[in-house]
TORKE-955576 format. One line per field, with one value per residue (C-alpha): x, y, z; residue in three letters; chain; residue number from 1. Coordinates in pm, whole numbers. Example, Ala and Ser with C-alpha at 12.3 -4.5 7.8 and 13.67 -1.06 7.14 Angstrom:
east (1230 | 1367);
north (-450 | -106);
up (780 | 714);
type (Ala | Ser);
mol (A | A);
seq (1 | 2);
***
This chain:
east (-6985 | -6832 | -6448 | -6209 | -5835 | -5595 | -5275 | -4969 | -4835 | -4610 | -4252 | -4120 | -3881 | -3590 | -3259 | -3073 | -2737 | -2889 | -2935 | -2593 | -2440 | -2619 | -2557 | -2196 | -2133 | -2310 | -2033 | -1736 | -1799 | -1733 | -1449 | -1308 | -1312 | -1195 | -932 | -768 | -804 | -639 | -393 | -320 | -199 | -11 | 383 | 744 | 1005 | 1311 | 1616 | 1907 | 1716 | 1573 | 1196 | 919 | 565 | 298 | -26 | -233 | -395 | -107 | 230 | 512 | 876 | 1120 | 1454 | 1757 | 1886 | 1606 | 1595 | 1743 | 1918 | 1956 | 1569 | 1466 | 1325 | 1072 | 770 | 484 | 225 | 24 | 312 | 490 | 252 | 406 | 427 | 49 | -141 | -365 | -574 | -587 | -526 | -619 | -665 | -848 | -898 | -1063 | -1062 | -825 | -636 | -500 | -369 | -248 | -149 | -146 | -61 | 133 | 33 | 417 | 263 | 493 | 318 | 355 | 273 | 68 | 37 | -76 | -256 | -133 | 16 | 248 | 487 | 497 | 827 | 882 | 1097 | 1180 | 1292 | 1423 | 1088 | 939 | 762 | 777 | 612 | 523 | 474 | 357 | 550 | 508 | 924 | 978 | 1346 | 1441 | 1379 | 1527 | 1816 | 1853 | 1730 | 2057 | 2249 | 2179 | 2230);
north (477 | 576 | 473 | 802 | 767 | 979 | 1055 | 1054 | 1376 | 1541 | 1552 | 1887 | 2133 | 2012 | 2250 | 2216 | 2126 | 1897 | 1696 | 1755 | 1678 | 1364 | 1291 | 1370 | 1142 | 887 | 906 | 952 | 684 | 435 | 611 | 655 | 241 | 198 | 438 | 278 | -52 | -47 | 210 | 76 | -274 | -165 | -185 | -90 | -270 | -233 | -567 | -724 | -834 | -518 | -390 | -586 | -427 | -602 | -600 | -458 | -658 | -528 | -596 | -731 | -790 | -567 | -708 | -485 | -491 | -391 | -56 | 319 | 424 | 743 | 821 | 783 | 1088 | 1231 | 1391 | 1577 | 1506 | 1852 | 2010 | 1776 | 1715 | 1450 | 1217 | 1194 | 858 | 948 | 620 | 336 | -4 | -188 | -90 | 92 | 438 | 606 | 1009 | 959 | 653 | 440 | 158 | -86 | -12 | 367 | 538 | 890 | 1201 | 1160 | 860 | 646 | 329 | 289 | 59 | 356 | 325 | 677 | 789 | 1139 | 1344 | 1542 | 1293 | 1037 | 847 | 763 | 517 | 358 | 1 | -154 | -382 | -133 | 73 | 262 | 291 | 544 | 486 | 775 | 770 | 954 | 983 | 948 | 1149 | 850 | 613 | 810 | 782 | 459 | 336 | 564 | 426 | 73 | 58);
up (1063 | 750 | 681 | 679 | 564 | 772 | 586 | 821 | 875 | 685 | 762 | 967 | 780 | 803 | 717 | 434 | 650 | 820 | 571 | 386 | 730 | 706 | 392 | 389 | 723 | 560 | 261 | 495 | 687 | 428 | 251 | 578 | 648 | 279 | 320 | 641 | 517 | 114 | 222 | 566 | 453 | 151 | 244 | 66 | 187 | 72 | 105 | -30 | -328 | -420 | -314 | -197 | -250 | -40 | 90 | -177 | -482 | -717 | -514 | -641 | -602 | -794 | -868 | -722 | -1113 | -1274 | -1040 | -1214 | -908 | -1089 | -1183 | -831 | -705 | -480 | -681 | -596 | -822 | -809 | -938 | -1143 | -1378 | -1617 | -1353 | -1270 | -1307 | -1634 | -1772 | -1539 | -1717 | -1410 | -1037 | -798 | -837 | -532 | -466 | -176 | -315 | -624 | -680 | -985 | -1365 | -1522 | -1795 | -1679 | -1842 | -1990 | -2176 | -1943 | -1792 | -1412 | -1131 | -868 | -493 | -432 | -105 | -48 | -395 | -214 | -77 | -353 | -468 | -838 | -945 | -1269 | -1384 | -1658 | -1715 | -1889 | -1613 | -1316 | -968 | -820 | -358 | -124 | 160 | 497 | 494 | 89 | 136 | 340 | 128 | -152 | 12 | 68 | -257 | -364 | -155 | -184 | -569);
type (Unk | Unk | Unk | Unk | Unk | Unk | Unk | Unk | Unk | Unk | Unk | Unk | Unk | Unk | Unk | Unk | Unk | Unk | Unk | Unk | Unk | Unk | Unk | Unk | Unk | Unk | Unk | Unk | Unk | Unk | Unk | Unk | Unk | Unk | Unk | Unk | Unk | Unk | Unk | Unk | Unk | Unk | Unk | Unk | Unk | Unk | Unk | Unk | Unk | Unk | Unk | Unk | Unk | Unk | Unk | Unk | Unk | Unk | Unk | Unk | Unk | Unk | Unk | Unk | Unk | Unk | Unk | Unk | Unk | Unk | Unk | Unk | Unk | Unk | Unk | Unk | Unk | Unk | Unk | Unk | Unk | Unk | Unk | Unk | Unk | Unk | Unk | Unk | Unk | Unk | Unk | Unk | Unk | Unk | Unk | Unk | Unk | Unk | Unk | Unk | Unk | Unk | Unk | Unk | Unk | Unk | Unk | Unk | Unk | Unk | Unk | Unk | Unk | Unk | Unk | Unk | Unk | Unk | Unk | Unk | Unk | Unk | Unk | Unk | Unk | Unk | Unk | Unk | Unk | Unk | Unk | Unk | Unk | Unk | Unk | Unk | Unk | Unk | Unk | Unk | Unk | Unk | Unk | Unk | Unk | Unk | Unk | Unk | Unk);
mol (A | A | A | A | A | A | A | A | A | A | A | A | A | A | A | A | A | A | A | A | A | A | A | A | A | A | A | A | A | A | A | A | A | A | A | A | A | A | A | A | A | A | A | A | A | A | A | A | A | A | A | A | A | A | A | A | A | A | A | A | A | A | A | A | A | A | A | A | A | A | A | A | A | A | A | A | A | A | A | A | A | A | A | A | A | A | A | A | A | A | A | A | A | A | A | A | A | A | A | A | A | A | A | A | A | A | A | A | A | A | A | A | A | A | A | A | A | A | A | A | A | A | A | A | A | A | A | A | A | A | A | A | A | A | A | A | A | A | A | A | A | A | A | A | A | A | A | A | A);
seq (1 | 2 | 3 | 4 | 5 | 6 | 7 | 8 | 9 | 10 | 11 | 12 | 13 | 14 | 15 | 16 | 17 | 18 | 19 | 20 | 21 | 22 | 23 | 24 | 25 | 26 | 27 | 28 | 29 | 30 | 31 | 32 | 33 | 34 | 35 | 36 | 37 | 38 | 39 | 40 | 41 | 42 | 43 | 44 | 45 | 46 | 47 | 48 | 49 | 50 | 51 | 52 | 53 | 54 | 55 | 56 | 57 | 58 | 59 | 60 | 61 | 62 | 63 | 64 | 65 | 66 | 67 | 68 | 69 | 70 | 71 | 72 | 73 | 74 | 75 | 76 | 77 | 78 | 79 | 80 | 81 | 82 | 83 | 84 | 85 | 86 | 87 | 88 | 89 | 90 | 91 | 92 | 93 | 94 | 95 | 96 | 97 | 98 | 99 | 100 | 101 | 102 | 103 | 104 | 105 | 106 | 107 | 108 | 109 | 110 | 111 | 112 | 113 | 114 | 115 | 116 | 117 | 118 | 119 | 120 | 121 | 122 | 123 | 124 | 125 | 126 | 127 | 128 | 129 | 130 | 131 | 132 | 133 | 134 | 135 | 136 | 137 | 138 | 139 | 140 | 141 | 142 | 143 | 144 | 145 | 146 | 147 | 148 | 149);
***
């Protein structure tokens, strides 16, 4: 008997979203575990000794004096422009999150802890930067930044 190769057979049509629901799943799944776990641990908290930044790679503790009471505000970075994170320096920089040193588009260098662009709170020291926090409740932290100063 004479040998005979059978190729396997060839794969069925398969619809274009299929496979870009595939594909996309396959990318959301893993910026969806990144996601909850950078963002999730990152913390503000604000004491008698100023703020405390923790749970990310570029926390920090911010003295009360070195904080501009009078610079903090509550930005929303696809409107307001100047304060957007430009070149990183060092960080993370993810489409849904970043994190560590920037350069603002107002030339301005800044410490960013960004998640979500619309509720972000800037504030400025006198160290020779800024940071800029996304907060679910950023007015309420304004506030008591304000206040505590």
């Amino acid at each position: 008997m004479r040998s005979k190769i059978f190729p396997i057979a060839s794969l069925p049509c398969i619809p274009v979203w299929n496979v870009l629901a595939l594909v996309l799943f396959m990318l959301s799944e893993p910026i969806k575990f990144f996601k909850e776990y950078l963002a999730s641990r990152v913390r503000l908290e604000v004491n008698t000794e100023g703020i405390l930044i923790s749970g990310g790679i570029y926390g920090r503790s911010i003295p009360k004096e070195s904080i501009i009471p009078e610079g903090i505000r509550f930005v929303n970075l696809n409107y307001d422009e100047m304060y957007k994170p430009g070149m990183k320096s060092s960080g993370l920089h993810y489409p849904f999150y970043k994190e560590g040193w920037y350069r603002l588009k107002n030339g301005e260098r800044a410490l960013v802890f960004v998640t979500d662009e619309s509720k972000t709170i800037y504030i400025p020291t006198k160290e020779g930067y800024s940071v800029l926090f996304s907060l679910n409740e950023p007015e309420e932290l304004l506030q008591l930044l304000r206040s505590e100063n």
